[in-house]
C-alpha positions as CSV (number, residue, x, y, z in Angstrom):
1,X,-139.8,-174.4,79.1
2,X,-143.1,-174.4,81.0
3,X,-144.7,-176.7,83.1
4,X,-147.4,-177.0,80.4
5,X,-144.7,-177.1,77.5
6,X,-143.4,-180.1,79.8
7,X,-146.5,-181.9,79.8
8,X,-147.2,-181.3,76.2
9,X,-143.9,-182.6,75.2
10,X,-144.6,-186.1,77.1
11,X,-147.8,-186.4,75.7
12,X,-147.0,-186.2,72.0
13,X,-143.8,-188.3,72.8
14,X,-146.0,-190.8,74.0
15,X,-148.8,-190.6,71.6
16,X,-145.6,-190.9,68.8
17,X,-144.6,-194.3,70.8
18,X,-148.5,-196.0,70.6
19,X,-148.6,-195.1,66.7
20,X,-144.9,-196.4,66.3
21,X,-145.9,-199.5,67.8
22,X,-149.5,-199.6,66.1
23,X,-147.8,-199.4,62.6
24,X,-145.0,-201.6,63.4
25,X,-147.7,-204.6,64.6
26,X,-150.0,-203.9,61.7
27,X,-146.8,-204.1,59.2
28,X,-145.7,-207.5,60.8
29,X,-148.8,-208.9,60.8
30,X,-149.1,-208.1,57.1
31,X,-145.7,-209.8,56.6
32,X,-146.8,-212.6,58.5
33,X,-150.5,-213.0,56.4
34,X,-148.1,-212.4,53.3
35,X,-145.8,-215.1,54.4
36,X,-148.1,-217.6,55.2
37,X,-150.2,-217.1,52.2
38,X,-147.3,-217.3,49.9
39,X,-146.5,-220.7,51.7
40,X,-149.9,-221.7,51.3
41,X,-150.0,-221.1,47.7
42,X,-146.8,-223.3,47.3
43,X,-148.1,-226.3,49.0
44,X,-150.8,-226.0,46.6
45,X,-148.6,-225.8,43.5
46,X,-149.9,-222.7,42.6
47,X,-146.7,-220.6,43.8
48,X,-142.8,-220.8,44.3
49,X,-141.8,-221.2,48.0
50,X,-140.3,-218.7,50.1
51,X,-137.9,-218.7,52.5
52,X,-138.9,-217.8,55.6
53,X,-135.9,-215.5,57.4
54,X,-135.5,-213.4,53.9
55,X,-139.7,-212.9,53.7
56,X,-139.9,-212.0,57.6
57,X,-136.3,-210.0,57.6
58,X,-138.1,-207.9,54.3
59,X,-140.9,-207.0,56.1
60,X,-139.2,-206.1,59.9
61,X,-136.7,-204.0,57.9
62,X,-140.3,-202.2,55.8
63,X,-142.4,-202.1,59.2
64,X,-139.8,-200.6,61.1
65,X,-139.3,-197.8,58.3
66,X,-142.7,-197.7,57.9
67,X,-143.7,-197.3,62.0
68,X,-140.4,-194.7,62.3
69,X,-141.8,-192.2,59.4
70,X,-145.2,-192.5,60.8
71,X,-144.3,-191.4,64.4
72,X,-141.3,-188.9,63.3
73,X,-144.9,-187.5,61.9
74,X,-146.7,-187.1,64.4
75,X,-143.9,-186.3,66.7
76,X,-143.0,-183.0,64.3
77,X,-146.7,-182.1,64.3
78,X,-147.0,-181.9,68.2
79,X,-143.6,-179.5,68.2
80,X,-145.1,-177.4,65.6
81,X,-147.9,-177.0,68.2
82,X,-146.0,-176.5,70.9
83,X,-144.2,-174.2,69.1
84,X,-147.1,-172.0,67.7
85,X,-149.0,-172.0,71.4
86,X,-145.4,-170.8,72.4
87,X,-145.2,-168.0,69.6
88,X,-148.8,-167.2,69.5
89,X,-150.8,-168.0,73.2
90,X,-147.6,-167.2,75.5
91,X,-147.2,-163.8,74.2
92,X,-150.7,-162.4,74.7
């Protein structure tokens, strides 16, 4: 592997760590709204209540499914890369 390939390989590694942890806040913080709206809506009388470790387990358990398929993405796309400019730009 080259010193480029190196490089390459950190970089998409750590642009597949931001958008794991982008996805993973944006989930949660859904959850969270979710939650609180839900709670919201029961104090009103308009909704049932919900319990609060069940809600917030559900949705750590969907943003860190959600954040892991996002970055296994983008972490795939940048070895495809690197292994195209391998196949195709090292050869020439």
């Amino acid at each position: 592997m080259t010193r480029v390939e190196k490089r390459l390989l950190i970089l998409w590694f750590a642009l597949a760590f931001v958008v794991w942890n982008g996805v993973h806040d944006m989930r949660m913080h859904d959850t969270v709204r979710g939650y609180l709206l839900d709670n919201a809506m029961s104090y009103a009388g308009v909704g049932y209540g919900v319990d609060m470790r069940q809600y917030l387990r559900r949705g750590r358990l969907d943003a860190i499914v959600f954040s892991t398929a996002w970055s296994l993405g983008v972490f795939l796309a940048g070895i495809v890369t690197m292994w195209t400019y391998r196949k195709h730009v090292c050869t020439r």
